[in-house]
C-alpha positions, 0 to 999 in steps of 0.5 A, a space after each residue: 890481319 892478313 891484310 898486312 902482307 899487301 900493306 907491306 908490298 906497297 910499303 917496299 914500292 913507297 919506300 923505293 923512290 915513288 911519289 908519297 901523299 904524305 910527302 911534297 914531290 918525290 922522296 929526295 934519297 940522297 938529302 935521306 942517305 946524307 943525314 947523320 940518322 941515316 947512319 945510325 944502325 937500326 932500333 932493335 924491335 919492341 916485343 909486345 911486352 915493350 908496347 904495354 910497358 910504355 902505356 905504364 902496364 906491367 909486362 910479362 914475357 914467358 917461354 912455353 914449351 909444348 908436348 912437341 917441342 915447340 917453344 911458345 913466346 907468351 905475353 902477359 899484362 898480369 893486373 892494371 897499375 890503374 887499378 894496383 889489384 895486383 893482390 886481388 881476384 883476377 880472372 884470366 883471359 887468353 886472348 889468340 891471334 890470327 893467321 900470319 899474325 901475332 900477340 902485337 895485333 891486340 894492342 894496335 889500338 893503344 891503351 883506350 881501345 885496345 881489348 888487352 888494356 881494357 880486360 886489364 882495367 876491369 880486373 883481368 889477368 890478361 894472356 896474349 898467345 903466339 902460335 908456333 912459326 910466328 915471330 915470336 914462337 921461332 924456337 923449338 928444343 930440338 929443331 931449327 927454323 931453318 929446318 923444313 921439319 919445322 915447318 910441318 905443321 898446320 892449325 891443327 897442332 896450334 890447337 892440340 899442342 899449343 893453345 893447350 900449352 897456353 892454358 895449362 901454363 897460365 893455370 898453374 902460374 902462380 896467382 894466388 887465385 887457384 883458377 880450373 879455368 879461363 875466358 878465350 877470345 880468339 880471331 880468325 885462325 884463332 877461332 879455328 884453333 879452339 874448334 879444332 882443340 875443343 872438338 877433338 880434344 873435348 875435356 878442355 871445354 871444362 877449362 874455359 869460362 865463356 868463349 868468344 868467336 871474332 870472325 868464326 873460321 872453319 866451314 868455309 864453302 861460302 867464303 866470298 874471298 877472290 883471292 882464296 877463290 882462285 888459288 884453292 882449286 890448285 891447292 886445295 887438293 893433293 896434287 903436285 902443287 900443293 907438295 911444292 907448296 907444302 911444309 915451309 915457311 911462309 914470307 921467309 923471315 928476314 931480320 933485316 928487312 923486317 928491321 927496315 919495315 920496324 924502324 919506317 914505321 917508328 914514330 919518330 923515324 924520318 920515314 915514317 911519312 912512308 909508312 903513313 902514305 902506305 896506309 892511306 893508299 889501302 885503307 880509305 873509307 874511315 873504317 880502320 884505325 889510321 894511328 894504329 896501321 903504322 904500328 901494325 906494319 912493322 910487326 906484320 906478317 909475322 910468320 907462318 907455316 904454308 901447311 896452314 894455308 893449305 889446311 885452308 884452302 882444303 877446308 874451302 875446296 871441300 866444304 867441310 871442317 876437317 882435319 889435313 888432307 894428306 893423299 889418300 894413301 897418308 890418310 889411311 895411314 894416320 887416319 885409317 880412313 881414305 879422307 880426313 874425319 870431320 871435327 866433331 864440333 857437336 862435342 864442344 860444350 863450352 859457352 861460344 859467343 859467335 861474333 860474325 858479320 855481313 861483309 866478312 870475305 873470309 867468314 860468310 853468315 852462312 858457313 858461321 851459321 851452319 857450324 853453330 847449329 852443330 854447338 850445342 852451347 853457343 850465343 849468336 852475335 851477328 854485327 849490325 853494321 853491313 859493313 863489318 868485316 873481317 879486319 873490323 874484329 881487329 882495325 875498326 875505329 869503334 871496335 871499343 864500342 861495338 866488340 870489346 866492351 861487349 865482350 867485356 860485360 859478358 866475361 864480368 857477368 859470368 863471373 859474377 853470377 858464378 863468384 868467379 869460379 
């Protein structure tokens, strides 16, 4: 979902007086700046829970705290009014977004494509997590955003304090079911929270049903992405540039510039032609789905710590899933060693379905294989198509056919071969 960032760059460059694909001849400003509408103050943005309410689901907004202070926005599609199973069995689903992204990113694709209105159909009970920094997840008990104590974290405390925060909570939220345990599906960062949480954490693999891995990321020594390629070299070690860098917020948020990405992006909005333009000029090919990028613009990015970029780029630097480099001196420190310990993956025994494929930029075949020959429980899903990539997991017109519906069918086995137990 990262691809949003570009999106927007190219968004500001439209918005500010070039010609438009989408519009005849240049955009007029002063005929816009004189209209009545321009005047109005801006829509106040639409939550995810707003989003899924429009489509006629029931839509949930909780706050979770962490065991760090962190405290988490949590969306939740709790049954389906198609189905009014409100009363009966439902099995829950977390599902956990990517890096700079959040739980809007799920339901892009609208109700007939989107995983979270399809889990919610077959009967699920449908959990869409936030990670801590992004739009949603801004808040902390005792800490301020503004603060740069705030931003001290990686992926690393996504998984061991936040993901175990979201699981814990949708458990013992009263359901009537009484559940021990849930379905995750997670993309990108969302993958490697979960390797991160199960690795480390290992009695946590005995709350999860079946696992599923869009875009596997944690070994990433193959990666093919020029852009990660010619940066992890300078940050990828501890050096002066990554201090710099380091324990800030990425894209700082900004209210009303964010408000002003919303709001041209709006369907009825006088600008949305400039939103429209946007996309056209990034995304061509037919691959991605053209109704949902203008949604996903004006929610995206949505935030991030630069401390998880970093984590990354060390990943990428030395070939190995493993935890903050800090300098040796920190190392030893915390972890009593002069480099990071390696995740112990060998210790996740929950059910892990690896979706992975040929043109992922971010997750190359080999470095998803190699870590999957450490899982001692895992299903190998490799994308058919060649040109799959790592946006497809999210954006692809017929992601319903060659993902959800997929995945879909193996959480309904499993439950029924199980009794939903």
């Amino acid at each position: 979902m990262n691809r949003f960032t570009g999106s927007l760059l190219v968004l500001v460059a439209l918005a500010v007086g070039v010609y438009s694909a989408a519009i005849d001849g240049p955009i007029d400003f002063y005929k816009l700046y004189d209209n009545p509408e321009a005047h109005i103050s801006l829509k106040s943005k639409a939550t995810t829970a707003d989003r899924t309410a429009a489509h006629g689901y029931p839509s949930e907004h909780h706050h979770i705290v962490t065991e760090d202070g962190y405290i988490l926005g949590v969306f939740r599609i709790p049954y389906s009014h198609k189905l009014q199973n409100q009363n009966e069995k439902r099995p829950i689903v977390l599902l956990q977004h990517g890096l700079t992204s959040c739980s809007d990113a799920w339901i892009l694709q609208g109700p007939n494509d989107g995983l979270p209105y399809l889990l919610a159909d077959a009967g699920f009970d449908v959990w869409m997590g936030n990670a801590r920094g992004t739009s949603y997840s801004r808040n902390h008990t005792t800490l301020s955003p503004d603060h740069p104590h705030f931003w001290k974290f990686s992926w690393h405390e996504i998984g061991i304090y936040d993901i175990t925060a979201i699981i814990d909570y949708a458990l013992r939220t009263e359901n009537g079911q009484g559940q021990d345990a849930i379905h995750y599906v997670g993309h990108s960062q969302g993958t490697t929270v979960y390797f991160a949480l199960m690795s480390w954490i290992p009695a946590y693999n005995y709350k999860i049903k079946t696992a599923h891995m869009f875009a596997p990321v944690a070994i990433m020594k193959n990666l093919s992405s020029r852009l990660v390629r010619s940066v992890g070299p300078y940050l990828g070690h501890r050096n002066t540039y990554s201090v710099l860098f380091g324990s800030q917020e990425f894209v700082p948020h900004n209210e009303f510039l964010m408000a002003i990405f919303f709001n041209i992006c709006q369907p009825d909005f006088m600008l949305r032609p400039v939103c429209e333009s946007a996309v056209e000029k990034l995304y061509a090919g037919g691959r991605v789905n053209m109704t949902a990028m203008p949604e996903g613009m004006a929610t995206h990015p949505a935030g991030c710590s630069t401390d998880q970029m970093l984590h990354y780029l060390q990943e990428q630097q030395s070939g190995y899933f493993r935890l903050f480099d800090h300098g040796t001196k920190k190392n030893l420190e915390v972890y009593g060693t002069q480099e990071p310990p390696e995740y112990p993956v060998e210790l996740i025994n929950s059910l892990v379905h690896m979706w992975y494929a040929d043109s992922d930029d971010l997750a190359a075949v080999e470095d998803v294989e190699q870590i999957a020959k450490r899982l001692p429980n895992k299903v190998m899903h490799h994308m058919a198509d060649p040109e799959w990539n790592h946006g497809d997991f999210a954006l692809n017109w017929e992601v319903r056919k060659y993902v959800n519906e997929p995945v879909i069918a193996i959480m309904k086995e499993f439950e029924s071969k199980n009794n939903g137990t």
